[in-house]
C-alpha positions as CSV (number, residue, x, y, z in Angstrom):
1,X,0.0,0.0,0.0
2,X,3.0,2.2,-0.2
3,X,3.6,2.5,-4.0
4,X,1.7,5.4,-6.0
5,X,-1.7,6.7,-4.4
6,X,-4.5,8.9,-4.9
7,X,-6.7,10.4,-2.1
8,X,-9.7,12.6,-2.4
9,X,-9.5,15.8,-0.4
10,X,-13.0,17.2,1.2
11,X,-14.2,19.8,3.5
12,X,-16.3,19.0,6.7
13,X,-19.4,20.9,6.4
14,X,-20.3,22.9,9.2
15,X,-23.2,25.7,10.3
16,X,-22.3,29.4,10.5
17,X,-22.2,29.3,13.9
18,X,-19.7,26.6,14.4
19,X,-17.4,28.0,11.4
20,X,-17.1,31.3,12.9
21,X,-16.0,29.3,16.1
22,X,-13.6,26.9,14.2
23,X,-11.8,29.6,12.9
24,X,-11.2,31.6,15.9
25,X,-9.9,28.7,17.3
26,X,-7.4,28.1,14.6
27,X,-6.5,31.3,14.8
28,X,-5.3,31.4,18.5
29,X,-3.6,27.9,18.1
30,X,-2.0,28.7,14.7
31,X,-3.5,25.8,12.9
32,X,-5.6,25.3,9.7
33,X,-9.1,24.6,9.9
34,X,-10.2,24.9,6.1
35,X,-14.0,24.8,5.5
36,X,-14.2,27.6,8.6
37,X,-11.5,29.7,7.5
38,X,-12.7,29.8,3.7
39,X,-16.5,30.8,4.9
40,X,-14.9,33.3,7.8
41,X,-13.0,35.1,5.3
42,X,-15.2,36.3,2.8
43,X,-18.1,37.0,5.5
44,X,-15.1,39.2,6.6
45,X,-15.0,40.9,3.2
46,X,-18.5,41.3,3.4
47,X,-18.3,42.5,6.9
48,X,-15.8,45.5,5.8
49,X,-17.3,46.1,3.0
50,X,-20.7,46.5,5.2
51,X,-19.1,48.5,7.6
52,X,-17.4,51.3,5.5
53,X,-20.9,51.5,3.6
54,X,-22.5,52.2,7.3
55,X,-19.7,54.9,7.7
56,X,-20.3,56.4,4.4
57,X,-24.1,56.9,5.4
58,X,-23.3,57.8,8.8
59,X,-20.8,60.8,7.2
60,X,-24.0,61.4,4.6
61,X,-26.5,62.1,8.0
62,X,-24.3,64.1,9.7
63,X,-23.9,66.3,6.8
64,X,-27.7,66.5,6.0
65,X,-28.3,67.6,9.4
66,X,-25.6,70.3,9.0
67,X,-27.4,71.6,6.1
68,X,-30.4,71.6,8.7
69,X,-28.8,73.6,10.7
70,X,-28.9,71.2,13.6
71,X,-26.0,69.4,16.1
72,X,-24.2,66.2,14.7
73,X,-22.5,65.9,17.8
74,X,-23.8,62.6,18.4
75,X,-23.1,60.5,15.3
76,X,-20.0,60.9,16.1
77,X,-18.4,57.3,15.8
78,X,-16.2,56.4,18.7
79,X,-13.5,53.3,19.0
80,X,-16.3,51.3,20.8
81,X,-19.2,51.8,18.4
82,X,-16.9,50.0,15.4
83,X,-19.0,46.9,15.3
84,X,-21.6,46.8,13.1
85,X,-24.4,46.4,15.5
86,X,-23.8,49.5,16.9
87,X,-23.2,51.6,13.2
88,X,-26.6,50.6,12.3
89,X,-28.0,51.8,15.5
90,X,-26.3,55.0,15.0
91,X,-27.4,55.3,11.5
92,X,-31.0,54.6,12.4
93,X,-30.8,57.4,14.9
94,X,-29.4,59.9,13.1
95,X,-32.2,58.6,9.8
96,X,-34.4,59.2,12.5
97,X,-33.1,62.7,13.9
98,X,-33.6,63.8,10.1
99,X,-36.7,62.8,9.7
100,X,-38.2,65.0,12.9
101,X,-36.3,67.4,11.5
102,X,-37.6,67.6,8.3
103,X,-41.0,67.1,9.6
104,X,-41.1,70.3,11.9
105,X,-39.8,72.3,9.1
106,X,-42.1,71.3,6.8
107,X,-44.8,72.5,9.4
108,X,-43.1,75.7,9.8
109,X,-43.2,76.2,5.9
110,X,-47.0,75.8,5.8
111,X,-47.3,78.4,8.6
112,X,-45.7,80.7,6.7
113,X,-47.7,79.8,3.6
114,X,-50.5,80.6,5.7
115,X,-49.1,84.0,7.2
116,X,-50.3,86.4,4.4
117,X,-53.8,85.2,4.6
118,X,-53.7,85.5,8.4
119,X,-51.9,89.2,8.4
120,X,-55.1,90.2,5.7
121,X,-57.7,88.9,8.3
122,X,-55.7,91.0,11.5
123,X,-55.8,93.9,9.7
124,X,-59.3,93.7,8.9
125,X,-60.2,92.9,12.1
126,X,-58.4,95.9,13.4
127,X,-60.4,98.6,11.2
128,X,-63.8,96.8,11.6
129,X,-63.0,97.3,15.9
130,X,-62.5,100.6,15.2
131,X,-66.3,101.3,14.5
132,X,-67.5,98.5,16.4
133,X,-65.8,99.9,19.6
134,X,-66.8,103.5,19.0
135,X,-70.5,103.4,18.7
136,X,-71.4,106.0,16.0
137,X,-73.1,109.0,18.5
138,X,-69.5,110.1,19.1
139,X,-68.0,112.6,17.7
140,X,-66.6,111.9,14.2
141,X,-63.1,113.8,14.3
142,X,-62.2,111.2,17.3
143,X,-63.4,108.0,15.2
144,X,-61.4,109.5,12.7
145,X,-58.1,109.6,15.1
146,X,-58.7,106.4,16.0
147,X,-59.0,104.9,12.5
148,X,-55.6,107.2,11.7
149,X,-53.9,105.6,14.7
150,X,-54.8,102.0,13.7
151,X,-53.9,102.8,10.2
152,X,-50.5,104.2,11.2
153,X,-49.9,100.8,13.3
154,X,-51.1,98.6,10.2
155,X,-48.7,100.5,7.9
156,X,-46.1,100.1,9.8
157,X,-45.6,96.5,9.6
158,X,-43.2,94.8,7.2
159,X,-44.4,93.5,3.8
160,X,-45.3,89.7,4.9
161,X,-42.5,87.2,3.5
162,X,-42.2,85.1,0.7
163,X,-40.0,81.9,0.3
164,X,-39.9,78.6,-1.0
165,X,-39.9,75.6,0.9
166,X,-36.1,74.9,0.3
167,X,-34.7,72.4,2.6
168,X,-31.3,73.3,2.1
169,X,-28.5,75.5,4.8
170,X,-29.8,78.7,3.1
171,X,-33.5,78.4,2.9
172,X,-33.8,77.5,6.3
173,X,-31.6,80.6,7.0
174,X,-33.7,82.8,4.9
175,X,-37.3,80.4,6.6
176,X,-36.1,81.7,10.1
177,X,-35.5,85.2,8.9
178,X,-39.0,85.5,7.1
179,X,-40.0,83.9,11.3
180,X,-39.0,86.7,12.1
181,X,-40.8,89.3,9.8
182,X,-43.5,87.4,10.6
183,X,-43.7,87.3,14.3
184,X,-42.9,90.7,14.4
185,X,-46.2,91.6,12.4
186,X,-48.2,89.6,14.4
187,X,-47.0,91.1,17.6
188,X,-48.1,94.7,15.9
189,X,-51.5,93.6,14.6
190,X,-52.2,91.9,18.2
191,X,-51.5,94.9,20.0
192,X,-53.9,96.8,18.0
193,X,-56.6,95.8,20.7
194,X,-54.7,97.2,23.3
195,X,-54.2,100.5,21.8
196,X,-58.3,100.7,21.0
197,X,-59.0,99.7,24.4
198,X,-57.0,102.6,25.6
199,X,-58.3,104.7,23.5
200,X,-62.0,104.0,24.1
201,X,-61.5,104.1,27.8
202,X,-59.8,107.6,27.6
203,X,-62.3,109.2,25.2
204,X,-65.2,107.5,26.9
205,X,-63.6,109.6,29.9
206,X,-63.1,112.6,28.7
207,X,-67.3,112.4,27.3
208,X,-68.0,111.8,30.1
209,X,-66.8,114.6,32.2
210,X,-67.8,116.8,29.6
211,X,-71.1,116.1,29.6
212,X,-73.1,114.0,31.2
213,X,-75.9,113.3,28.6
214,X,-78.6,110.6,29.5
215,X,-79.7,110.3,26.2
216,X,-76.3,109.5,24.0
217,X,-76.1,106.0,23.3
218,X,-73.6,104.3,26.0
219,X,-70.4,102.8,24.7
220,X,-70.3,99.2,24.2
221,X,-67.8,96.9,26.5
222,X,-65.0,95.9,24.8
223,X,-65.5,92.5,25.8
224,X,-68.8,91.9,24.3
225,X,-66.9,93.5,21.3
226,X,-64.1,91.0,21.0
227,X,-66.3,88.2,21.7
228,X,-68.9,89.1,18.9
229,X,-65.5,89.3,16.8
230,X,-64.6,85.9,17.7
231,X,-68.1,84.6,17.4
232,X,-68.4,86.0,13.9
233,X,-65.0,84.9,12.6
234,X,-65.0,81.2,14.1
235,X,-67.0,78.4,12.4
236,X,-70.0,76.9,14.3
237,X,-68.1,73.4,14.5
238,X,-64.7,73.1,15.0
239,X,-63.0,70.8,11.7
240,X,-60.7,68.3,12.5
241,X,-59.6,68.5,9.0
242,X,-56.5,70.5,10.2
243,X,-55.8,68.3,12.8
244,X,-55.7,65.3,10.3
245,X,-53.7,67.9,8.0
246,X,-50.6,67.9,10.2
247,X,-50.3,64.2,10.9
248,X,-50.5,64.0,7.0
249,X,-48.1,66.9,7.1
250,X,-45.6,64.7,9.0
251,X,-45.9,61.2,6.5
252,X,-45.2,63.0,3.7
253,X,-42.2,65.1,4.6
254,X,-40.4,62.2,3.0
255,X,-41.4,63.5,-0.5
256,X,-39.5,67.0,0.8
257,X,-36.9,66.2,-1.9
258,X,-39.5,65.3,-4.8
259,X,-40.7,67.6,-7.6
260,X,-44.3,67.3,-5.9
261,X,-43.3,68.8,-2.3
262,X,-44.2,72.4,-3.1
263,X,-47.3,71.1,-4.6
264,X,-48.5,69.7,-1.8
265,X,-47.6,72.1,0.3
266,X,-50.0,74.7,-1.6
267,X,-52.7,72.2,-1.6
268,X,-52.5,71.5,1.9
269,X,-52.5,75.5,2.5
270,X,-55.7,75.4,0.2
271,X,-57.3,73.2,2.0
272,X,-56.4,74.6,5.3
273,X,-58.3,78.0,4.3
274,X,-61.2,76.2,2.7
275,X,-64.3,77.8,4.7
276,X,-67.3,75.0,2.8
277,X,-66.7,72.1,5.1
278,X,-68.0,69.3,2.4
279,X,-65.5,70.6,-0.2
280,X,-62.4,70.8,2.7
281,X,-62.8,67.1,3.2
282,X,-63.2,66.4,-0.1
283,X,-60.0,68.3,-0.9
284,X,-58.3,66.8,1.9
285,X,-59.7,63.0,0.9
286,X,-58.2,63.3,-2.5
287,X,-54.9,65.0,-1.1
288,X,-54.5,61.6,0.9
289,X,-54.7,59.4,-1.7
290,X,-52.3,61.4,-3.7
291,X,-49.7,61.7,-0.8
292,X,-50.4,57.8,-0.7
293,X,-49.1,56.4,-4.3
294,X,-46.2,58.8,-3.9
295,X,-44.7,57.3,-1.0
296,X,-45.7,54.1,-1.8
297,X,-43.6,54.5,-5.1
298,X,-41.4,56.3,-2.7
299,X,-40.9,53.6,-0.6
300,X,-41.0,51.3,-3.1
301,X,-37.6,52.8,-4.5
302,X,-35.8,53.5,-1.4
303,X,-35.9,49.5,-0.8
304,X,-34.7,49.0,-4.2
305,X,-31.6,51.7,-3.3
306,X,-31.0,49.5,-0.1
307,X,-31.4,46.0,-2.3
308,X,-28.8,47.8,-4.9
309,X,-26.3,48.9,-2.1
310,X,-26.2,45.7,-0.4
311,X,-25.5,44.1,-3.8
312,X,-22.7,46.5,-4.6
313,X,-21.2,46.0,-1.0
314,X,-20.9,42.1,-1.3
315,X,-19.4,42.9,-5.2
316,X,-17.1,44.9,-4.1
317,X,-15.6,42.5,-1.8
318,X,-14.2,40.2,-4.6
319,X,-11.5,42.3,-6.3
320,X,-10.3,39.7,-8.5
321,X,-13.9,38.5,-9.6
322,X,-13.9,38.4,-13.5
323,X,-17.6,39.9,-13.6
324,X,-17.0,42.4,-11.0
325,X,-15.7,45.1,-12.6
326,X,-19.1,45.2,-15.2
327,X,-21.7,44.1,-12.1
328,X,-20.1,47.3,-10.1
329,X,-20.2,49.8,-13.2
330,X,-23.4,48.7,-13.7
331,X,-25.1,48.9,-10.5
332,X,-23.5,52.8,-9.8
333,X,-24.9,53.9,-12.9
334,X,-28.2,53.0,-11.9
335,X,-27.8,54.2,-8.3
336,X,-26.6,57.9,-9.3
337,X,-29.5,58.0,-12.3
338,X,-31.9,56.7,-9.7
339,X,-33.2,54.4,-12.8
340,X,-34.7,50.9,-11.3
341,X,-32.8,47.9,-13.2
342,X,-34.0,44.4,-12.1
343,X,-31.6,42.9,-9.3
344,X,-32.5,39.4,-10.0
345,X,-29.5,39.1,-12.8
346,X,-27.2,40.9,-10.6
347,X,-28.1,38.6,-7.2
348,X,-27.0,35.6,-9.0
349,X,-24.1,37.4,-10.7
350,X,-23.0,38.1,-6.7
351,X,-23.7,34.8,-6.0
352,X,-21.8,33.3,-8.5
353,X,-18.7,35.5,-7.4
354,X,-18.9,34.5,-3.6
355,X,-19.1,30.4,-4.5
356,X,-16.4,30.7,-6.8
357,X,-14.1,33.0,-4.4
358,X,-15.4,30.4,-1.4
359,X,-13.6,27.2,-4.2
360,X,-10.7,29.4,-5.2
361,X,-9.7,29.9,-1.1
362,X,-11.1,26.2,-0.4
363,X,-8.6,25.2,-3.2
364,X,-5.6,27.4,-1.7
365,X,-6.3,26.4,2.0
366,X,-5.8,22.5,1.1
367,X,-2.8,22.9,-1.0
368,X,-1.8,25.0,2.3
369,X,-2.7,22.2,4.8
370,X,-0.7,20.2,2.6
371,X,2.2,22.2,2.1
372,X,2.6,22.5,6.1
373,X,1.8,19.4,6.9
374,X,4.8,18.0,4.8
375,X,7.1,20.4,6.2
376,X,6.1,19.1,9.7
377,X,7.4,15.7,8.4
378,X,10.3,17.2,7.6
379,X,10.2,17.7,3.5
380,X,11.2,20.5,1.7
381,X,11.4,21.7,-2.0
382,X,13.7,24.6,-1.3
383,X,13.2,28.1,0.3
384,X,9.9,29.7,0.3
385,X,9.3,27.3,-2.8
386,X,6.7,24.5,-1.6
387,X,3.5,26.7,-1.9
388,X,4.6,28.3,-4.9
389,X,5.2,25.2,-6.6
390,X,1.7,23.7,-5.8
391,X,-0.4,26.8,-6.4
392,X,1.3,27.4,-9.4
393,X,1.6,24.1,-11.2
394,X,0.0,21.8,-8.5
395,X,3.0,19.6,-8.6
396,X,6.0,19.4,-6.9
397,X,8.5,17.1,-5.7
398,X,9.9,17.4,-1.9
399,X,12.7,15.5,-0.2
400,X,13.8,15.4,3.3
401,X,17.4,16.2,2.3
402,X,19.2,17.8,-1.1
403,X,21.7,14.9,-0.6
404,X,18.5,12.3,-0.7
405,X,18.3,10.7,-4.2
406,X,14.7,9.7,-3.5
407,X,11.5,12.2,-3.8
408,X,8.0,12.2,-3.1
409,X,5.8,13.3,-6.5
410,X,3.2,15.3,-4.9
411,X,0.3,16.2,-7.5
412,X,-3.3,17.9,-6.2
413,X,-4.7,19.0,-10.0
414,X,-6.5,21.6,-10.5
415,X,-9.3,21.9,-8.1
416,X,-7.3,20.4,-5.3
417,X,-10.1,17.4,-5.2
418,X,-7.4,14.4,-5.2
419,X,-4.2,14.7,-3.9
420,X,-1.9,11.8,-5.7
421,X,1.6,10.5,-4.4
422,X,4.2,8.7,-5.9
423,X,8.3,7.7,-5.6
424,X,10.7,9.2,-7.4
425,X,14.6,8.2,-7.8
426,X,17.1,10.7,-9.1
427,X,19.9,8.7,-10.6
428,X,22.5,8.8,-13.8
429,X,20.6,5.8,-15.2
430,X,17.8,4.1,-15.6
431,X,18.5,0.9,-15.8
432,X,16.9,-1.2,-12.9
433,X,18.7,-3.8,-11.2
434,X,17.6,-6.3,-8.7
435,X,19.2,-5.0,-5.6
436,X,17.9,-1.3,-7.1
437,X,14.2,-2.7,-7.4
438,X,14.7,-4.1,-3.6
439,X,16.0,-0.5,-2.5
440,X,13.1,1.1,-4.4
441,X,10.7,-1.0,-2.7
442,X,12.3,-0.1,1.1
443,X,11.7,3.2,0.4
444,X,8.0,3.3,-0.8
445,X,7.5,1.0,2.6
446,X,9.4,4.0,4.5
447,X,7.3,6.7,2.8
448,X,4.6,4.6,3.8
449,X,4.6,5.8,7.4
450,X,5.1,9.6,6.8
451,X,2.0,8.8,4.3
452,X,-0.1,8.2,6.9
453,X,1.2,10.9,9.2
454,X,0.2,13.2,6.0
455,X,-3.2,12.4,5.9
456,X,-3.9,12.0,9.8
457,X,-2.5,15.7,9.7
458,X,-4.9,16.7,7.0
459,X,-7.6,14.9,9.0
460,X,-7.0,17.1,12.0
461,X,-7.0,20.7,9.8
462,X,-10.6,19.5,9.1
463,X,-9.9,17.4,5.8
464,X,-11.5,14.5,5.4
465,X,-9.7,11.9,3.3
466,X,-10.2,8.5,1.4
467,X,-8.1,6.7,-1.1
468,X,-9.1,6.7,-4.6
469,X,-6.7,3.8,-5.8
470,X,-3.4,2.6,-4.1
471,X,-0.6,0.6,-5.5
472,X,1.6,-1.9,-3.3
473,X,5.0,-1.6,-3.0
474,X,6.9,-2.9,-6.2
475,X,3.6,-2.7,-8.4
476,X,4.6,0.3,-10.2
477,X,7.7,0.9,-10.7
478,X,9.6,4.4,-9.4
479,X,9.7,7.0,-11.4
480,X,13.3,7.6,-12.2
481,X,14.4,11.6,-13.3
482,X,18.0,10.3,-15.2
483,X,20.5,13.6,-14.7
484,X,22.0,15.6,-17.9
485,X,25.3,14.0,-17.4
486,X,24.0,10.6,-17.1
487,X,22.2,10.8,-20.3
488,X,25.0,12.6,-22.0
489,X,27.4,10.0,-20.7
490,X,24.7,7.2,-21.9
491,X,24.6,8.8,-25.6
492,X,28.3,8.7,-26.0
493,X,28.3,5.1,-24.8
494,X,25.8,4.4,-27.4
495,X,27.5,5.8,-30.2
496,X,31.2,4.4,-29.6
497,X,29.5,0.5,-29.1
498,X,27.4,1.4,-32.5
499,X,30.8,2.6,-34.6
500,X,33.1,-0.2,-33.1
């Protein structure tokens, strides 16, 4: 059983679980364990390819936020928050952080959509006080100063602001300036009650010292003023349309970035200032099913952006992938266009890159194992050459001495499936005598213990093993490699017995 041999060379199968534990272990005790290492290593690539992906988007919120004008102080990633558990965390925080955001601007946008409309009814409120206050018996010239005053407040106040609903560092710079303008005409226009009511109460004073007329009509309290005001300007049943309008508000500030945003902002201000209550809810029903279908399609793209990135993050692990270089193109193209491509294709493209990287380092970990295992028995091809020789060729020869005129013929093919063995003699000659056949034959029965060293070595580094064909010692004969002298010297001999 010691002359040539063939043995096929397997993997164990394990779970996940019990890879990832194999090769830790074989890490800490510097040993091979192939099937767990192989699987390990490209879930690492995957793993760092993962991770610098949840960095990039990290880096991506932080700036958004900037441009909101609002801290980024924690997404900050620390030493500790390197695993990817705690980067997706992160990212859904600060995903979420953006999303508040972006709701409660939104809101403030509609306000100020709403402000002119608002600043019209103040300052019609304001005049119609003026003769609602100041019952019409009083003298005219003081109705008149009144009006004057009122007017003078009105024009006073800043034109009401226009902008856009631009998300961006600069409209919401320009959003809290027109805040501002805002506010500050507000705070005019609601002071205007004030001013009347101090004015009423000091000309109804000054009446009445100066005469003291039971028949002029009294003046009215301002308070039954201001509530017939309220009564007249606020509806009869309060709507919950506006109510529903900002929970709407805050589902569809997803579509901020969309061509449709500013659209629906007007509509929703429409709707808002809608006094028939029938035609409000009808307005607001068909504004629902419109803000529906476009973040369904919404969301409908944002998991095929996901879908594409994972893809690109598990292509990009296999550098020397054939079909990587075209998947990758392929896939950025579609990701900066924003154009949907099928994925299907493209999954088993991936796929087929992660089985064929899993053989290719399967193949290189058992020519490995073997490799080291023979140099633990003590066999050596020369200097940093063993590996080389079997990854390149997948054949070498390996003594246990230079000086050692017997080899061992170690072939794995191509795929590294069947690892064959055979004797070989380095000699000037190839003749075979009987006492060379008999030293032959103690040799293969020598090579026939480190043999089975070899493959209880391969056995532990978690390759099984199991003989494919076997010769006995004697059966085959050794392969002899005659030198270049010897066969020079054997040609010369040749010719002078042919001239004599």
């Amino acid at each position: 059983m010691s002359g040539p041999k063939g043995v096929a060379l397997t993997t164990t199968p394990a779970s996940g679980a019990v890879l990832g534990v194999l090769a830790t272990a074989a890490a800490v005790a510097g040993v091979v364990v192939v099937a767990g290492i192989v699987v390990y290593a490209i879930a690492e690539q995957v793993q760092k390819a993962r991770r610098a992906s949840l960095l990039n988007r990290i880096r991506e919120c932080s700036s958004q936020l900037e441009s909101l004008d609002e801290p980024t102080d924690f997404l900050v990633v620390s030493s500790f928050q390197e695993d990817l558990a705690s980067l997706e965390e992160l990212l859904a925080r600060g995903q979420g952080r953006i999303a508040s955001v972006r709701t409660e601007i939104a809101r403030r946008f509609q306000l100020l959509l709403q402000a002119p409309d608002e600043i019209r009814q103040k300052n019609d409120q304001a005049r119609k006080m003026v003769d609602m206050i100041l019952p019409p018996s009083w003298p005219e010239n003081e109705r008149e100063r009144v009006r004057a005053l009122v007017e003078q407040a009105v024009a006073g106040c800043p034109s009401p602001p226009q902008v856009s609903a631009d998300f961006s560092r600069k409209g919401i710079l320009q959003l809290k300036e027109a805040e501002k303008v805002r506010d500050k005409i507000f705070a005019v226009l609601d002071g205007i009650p004030d001013l009347l009511r101090r004015e009423a109460d000091s000309l109804h004073k000054r009446m009445l010292e100066a005469r003291l007329d039971a028949s002029g009509t009294p003046p009215r309290k301002l308070a039954d003023v201001l509530a017939q005001i309220q009564k007249s300007v606020s509806p009869q049943a309060k709507s919950v349309i506006p109510e529903k309008l900002e929970k709407l508000l805050g589902q569809a500030v997803s579509l901020e970035s969309s061509a449709c945003w500013s659209d629906l902002l007007q509509r929703m201000s429409e709707i808002r200032q809608e006094t028939d209550a029938e035609r409000q809810r009808l307005l607001y029903n068909d504004l629902v099913i419109t803000c529906s279908q476009k973040i369904k399609l919404q969301k409908e793209h944002e998991a095929w952006q996901r879908d594409t990135v994972e893809l690109l993050e598990r292509a990009r692990a296999f550098e020397e992938a054939p079909d990587r270089a075209e998947c990758v193109a392929v896939l950025e193209t579609a990701l900066r266009a924003g154009a949907v491509v099928a994925l299907e294709s493209f999954r088993e493209r991936v796929a087929k890159m992660e089985k064929e990287e899993e053989e290719i380092k399967l193949q290189s970990e058992k020519r490995r194992a073997v490799c080291e295992s023979l140099q633990a028995l003590g066999y050596t091809v020369g200097e940093g050459e063993m590996g080389a020789a079997l990854a390149q060729n997948g054949k070498m020869v390996v003594k246990k001495s230079p000086e050692n005129e017997y080899g061992i013929e170690v072939v794995t093919g191509r795929d590294a499936s069947v690892m064959e063995t055979a004797m070989v003699r380095y000699g000037d000659s190839g003749d075979m005598s009987d006492q060379q056949k008999m030293r032959d034959i103690a040799e293969e029965k020598s090579w026939c213990q480190d043999h089975a060293k070899l493959l209880k070595s391969l056995e532990a580094r978690g390759i099984k093993t199991g003989f494919k064909y076997h010769l006995a010692p004697g059966e085959h004969p050794v392969k002899v490699v005659v030198s270049q002298s010897g066969a020079s010297r054997k040609s010369t001999e040749a010719k002078m017995r042919y001239q004599s």
